[in-house]
NURO-500823 format. One line per field, with one value per residue (C-alpha): residue in three letters; y, z, x. Coordinates in steps of 0.25 Angstrom, whole numbers, plus 5000, padded with zeros to 4 digits. Example, Ala and Ser with C-alpha at 12.3 -4.5 7.8 and 13.67 -1.06 7.14 Angstrom:
aa: c(ALA	SER)
yy: c(4982	4996)
zz: c(5031	5029)
xx: c(5049	5055)
//
This chain:
aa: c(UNK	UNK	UNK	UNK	UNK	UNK	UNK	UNK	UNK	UNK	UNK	UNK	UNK	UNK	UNK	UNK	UNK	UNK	UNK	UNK	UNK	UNK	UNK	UNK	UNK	UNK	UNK	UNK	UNK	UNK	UNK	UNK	UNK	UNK	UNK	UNK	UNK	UNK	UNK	UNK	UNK	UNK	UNK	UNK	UNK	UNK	UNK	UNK	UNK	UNK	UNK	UNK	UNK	UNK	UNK	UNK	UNK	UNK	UNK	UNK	UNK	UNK	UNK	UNK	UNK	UNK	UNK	UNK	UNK	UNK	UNK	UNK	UNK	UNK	UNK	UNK	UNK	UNK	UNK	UNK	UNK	UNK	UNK	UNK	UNK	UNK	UNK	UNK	UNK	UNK	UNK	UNK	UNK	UNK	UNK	UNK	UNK	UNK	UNK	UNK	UNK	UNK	UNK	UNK	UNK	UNK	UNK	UNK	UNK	UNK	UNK	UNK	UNK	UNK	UNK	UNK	UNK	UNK	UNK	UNK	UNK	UNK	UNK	UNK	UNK	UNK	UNK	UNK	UNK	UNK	UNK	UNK	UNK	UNK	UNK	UNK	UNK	UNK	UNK	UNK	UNK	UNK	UNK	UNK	UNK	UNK	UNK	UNK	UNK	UNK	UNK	UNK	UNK	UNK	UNK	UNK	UNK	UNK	UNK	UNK	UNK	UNK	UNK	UNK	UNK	UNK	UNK	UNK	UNK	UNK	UNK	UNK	UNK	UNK	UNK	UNK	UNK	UNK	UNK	UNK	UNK	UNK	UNK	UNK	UNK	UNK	UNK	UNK	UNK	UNK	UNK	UNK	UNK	UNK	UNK	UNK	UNK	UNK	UNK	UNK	UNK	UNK	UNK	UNK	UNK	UNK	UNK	UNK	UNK	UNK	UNK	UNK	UNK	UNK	UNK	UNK	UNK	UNK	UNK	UNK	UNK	UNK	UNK	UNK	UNK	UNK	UNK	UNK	UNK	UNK	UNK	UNK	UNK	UNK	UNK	UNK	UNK	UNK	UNK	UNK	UNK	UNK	UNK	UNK	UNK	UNK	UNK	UNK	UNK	UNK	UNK	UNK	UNK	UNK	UNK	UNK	UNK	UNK	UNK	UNK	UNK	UNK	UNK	UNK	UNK	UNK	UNK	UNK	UNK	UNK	UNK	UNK	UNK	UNK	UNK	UNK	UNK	UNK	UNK	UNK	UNK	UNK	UNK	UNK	UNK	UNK	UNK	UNK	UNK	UNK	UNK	UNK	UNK	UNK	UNK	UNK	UNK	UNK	UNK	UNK	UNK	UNK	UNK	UNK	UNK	UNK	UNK	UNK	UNK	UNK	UNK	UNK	UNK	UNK	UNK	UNK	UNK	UNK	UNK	UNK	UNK	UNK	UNK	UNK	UNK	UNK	UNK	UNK	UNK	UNK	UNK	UNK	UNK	UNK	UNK	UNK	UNK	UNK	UNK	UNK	UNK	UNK	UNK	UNK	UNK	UNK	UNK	UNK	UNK	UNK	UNK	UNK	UNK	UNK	UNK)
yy: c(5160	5170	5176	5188	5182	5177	5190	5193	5204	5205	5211	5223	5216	5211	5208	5219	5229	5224	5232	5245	5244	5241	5252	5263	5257	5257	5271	5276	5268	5273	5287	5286	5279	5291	5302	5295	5284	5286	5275	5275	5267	5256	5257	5252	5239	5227	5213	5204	5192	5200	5207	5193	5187	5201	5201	5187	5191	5202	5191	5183	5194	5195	5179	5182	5193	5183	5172	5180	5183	5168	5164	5173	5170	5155	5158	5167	5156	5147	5139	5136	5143	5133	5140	5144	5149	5158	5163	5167	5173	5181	5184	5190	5198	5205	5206	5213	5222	5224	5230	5237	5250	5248	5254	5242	5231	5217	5215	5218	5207	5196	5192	5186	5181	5172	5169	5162	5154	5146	5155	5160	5176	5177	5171	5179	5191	5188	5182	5198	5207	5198	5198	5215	5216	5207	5217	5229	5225	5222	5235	5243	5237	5237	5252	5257	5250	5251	5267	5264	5257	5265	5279	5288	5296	5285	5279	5291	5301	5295	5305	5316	5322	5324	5326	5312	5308	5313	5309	5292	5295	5300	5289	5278	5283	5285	5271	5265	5274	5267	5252	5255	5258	5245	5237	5242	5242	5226	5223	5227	5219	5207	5206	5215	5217	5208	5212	5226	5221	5214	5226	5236	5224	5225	5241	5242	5231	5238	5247	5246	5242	5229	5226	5215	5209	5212	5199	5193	5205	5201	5187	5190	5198	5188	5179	5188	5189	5172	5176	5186	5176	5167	5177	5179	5164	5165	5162	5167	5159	5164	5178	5177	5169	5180	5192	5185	5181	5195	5201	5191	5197	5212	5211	5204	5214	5224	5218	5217	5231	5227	5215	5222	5235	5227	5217	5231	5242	5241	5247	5259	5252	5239	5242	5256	5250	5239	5251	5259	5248	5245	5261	5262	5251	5259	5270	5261	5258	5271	5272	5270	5263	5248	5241	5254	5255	5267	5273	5258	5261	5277	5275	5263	5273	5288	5279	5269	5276	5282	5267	5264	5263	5270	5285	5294	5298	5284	5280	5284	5276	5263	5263	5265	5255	5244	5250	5244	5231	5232	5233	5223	5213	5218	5220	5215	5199	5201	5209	5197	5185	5191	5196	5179	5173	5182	5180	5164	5166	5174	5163	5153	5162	5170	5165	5154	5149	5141	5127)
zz: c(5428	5419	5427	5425	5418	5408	5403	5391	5388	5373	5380	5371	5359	5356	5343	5346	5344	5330	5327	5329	5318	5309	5312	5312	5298	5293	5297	5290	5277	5278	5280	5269	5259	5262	5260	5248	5242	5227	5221	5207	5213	5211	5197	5195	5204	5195	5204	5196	5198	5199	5210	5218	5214	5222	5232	5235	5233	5243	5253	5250	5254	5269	5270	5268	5278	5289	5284	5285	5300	5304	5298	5306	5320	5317	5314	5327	5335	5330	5325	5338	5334	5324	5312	5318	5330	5321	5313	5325	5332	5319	5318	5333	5330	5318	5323	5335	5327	5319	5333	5338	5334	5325	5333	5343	5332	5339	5343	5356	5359	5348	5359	5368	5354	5351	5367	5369	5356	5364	5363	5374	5378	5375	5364	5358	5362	5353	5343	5343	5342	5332	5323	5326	5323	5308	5304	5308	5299	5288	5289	5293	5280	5271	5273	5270	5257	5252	5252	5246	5233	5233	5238	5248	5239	5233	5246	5253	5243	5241	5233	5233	5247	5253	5267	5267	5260	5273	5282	5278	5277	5291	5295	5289	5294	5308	5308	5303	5314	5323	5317	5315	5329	5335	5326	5331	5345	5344	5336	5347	5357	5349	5344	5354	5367	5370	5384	5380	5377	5391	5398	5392	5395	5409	5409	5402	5410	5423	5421	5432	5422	5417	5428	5431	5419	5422	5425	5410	5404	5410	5405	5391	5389	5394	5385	5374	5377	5373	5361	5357	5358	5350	5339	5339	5335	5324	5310	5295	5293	5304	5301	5287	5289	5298	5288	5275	5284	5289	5274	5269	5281	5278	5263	5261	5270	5260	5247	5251	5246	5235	5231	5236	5226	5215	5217	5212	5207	5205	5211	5204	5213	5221	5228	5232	5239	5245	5251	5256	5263	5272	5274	5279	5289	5296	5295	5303	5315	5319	5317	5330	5326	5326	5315	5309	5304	5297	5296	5288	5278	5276	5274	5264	5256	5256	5256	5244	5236	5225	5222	5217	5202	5200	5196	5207	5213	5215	5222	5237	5234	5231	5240	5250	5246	5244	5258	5266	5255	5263	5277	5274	5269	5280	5292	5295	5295	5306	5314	5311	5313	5325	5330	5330	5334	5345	5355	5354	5355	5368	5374	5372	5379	5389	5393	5400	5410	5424	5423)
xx: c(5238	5247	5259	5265	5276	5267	5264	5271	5281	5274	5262	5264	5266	5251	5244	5235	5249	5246	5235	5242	5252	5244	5232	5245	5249	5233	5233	5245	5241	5226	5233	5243	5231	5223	5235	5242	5234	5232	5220	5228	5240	5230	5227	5242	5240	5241	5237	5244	5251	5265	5258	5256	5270	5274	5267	5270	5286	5282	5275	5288	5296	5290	5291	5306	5305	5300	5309	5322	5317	5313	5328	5335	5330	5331	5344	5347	5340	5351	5339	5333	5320	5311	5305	5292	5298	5305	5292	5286	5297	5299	5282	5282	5293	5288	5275	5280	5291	5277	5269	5280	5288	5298	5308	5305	5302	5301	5316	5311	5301	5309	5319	5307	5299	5314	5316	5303	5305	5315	5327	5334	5333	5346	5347	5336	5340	5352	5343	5334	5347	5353	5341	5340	5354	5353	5341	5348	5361	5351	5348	5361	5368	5357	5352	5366	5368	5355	5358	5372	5364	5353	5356	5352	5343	5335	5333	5327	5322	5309	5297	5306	5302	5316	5308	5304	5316	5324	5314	5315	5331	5331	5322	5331	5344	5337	5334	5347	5356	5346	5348	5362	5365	5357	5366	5379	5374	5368	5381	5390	5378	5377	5394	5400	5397	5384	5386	5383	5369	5368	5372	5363	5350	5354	5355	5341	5334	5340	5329	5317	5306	5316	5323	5314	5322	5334	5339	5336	5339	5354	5350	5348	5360	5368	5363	5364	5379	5378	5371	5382	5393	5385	5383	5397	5398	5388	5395	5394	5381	5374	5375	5374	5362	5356	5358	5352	5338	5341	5342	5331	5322	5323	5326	5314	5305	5309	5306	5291	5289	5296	5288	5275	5276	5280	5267	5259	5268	5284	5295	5305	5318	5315	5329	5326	5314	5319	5331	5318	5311	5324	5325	5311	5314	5323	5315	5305	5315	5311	5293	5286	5276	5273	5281	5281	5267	5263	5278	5280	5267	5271	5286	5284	5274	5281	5296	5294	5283	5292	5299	5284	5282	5269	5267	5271	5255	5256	5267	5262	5250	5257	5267	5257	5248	5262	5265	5253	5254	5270	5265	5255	5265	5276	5270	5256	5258	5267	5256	5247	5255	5262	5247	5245	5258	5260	5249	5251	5266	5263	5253	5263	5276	5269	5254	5256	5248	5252	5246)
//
């Protein structure tokens, strides 16, 4: 007999949320194919065998996406969790940042994913705001020089359109304020004052609808206190570790693009696009939508089209068309694996039954 603390707290994160991203993204691309699509952009397509040796580097690229991740969190865990923990930790938590806003992402639900692979909450927690603390750095440094190398003007003035041109900048620098604030305020959590973290836990969990978990709430922020002082003790090589998985993680996401448009056309500046793809990213913190499906697809094509080597009626086309190849690469395995690991993760955690 199931009790009601068997019921999970992931009840809103089911494989049937992964439909919905993927309808909105259909719908945009259908919408844009209709709108934009020019038929000539495939009389330039050459399948040859450069084209699979980039496509494979673009598959490539992905692997040392989820590699960079799996490293990371071994790493945190102090390599408590074994390689498979590790994969699957990392597969839910994608497919949940996949199914969920990307304002909200998966950090939310990653602390309970880490805990019930045998790590302590506390330690998790720690484990979760580290991991959102490296990303943010990533991008907090890189967004900054990127501009410094490549200029302000060439990252934003895309087609000539100084409305949309103003449009992604607002958008990008939005989103870094936003990023650039978590990182000082989890700096000063995580370095500084963990008890400041404890403190606002038990002000938020005071509330009427949480205080039922008040009392962990309490427990968790005393242990992320421990953590905290343990961090403090981590040397040279842990960090530096943690920031190249982090680089490889991130810089290899960005480079699939790359990969993916030179397996069919080529690219004017492989830089300026790689310096785009981070800048869309930002943008995306913002998007309410799942993973940020449709925005993703739309920015990709109006953002990235000029960098394109084909004749200008061309260029929307085949960046739409590389756009969906992207997402398809990106963002649907995630949506597939996690729609399998999920449900036989829950059983296993949540469903048991009194014998």
């Amino acid at each position: 007999m199931k009790t009601k603390s068997d019921k999970s707290p992931l009840a809103g994160i089911t494989p049937q949320r992964a439909l919905y991203p993927v309808i909105i993204g259909l719908c945009v691309v259908c919408y844009l194919f209709y709108k934009d699509f020019n038929p000539s952009v495939f009389s330039d397509i050459n399948f040859t065998g450069w084209s699979i040796f980039w496509l494979f580097i673009a598959i490539l690229c992905m692997f040392g996406r989820d590699i960079g991740y799996i490293i990371r969190i071994k790493l945190l865990s102090d390599n408590k969790l074994t390689w498979l923990q590790s994969f699957r930790i990392i597969m839910l938590w994608e497919f949940t940042s996949a199914v969920t806003p990307s304002a909200v992402g998966g950090t939310s639900v990653a602390i309970l994913y880490v805990h019930k692979e045998g790590i302590g909450l506390g330690k998790s927690s720690a484990m979760v705001l580290l991991t959102s603390f490296l990303d943010e750095i990533y991008f907090i440094i890189m967004f900054p020089l990127l501009i410094a190398i490549v200029g302000v003007d060439t990252i934003f003035d895309v087609t000539g359109a100084s409305s949309v041109a103003t449009g992604f900048a607002i958008f990008a620098v939005v989103g870094y304020i936003i990023k650039l604030l978590y990182v000082i305020l989890l700096s000063y959590g995580l370095f500084v004052n963990p008890r400041g973290i404890k403190w606002l836990l038990l002000k938020v969990f005071k509330f009427r609808p949480l205080k039922r978990w008040y009392n962990s709430a309490n427990s968790v922020g005393s242990d992320i206190i421990l953590s905290s002082q343990d961090l403090k003790r981590k040397g040279l090589k842990f960090w530096s570790q943690s920031f190249a998985a982090t680089f490889l993680s991130w810089s290899s996401r960005y480079l699939v693009a790359n990969a993916l448009i030179m397996a069919f056309f080529s690219v004017s500046d492989q830089f300026i696009l790689f310096a785009r793809q981070l800048v869309m990213w930002i943008m995306m913190l913002i998007m309410p939508t799942p993973g940020g499906s449709g925005f993703a697809e739309y920015i990709f094509t109006d953002y990235c089209s000029d960098l394109i080597s084909v004749p200008l009626d061309q260029q929307v086309g085949a960046a739409l068309l590389i756009a969906t190849l992207w997402r398809v690469i990106t963002y649907y395995p995630y949506l597939f694996i996690g729609a399998i690991i999920l449900p036989r993760w829950i059983k296993r955690n949540f469903q048991k039954t009194k014998g």
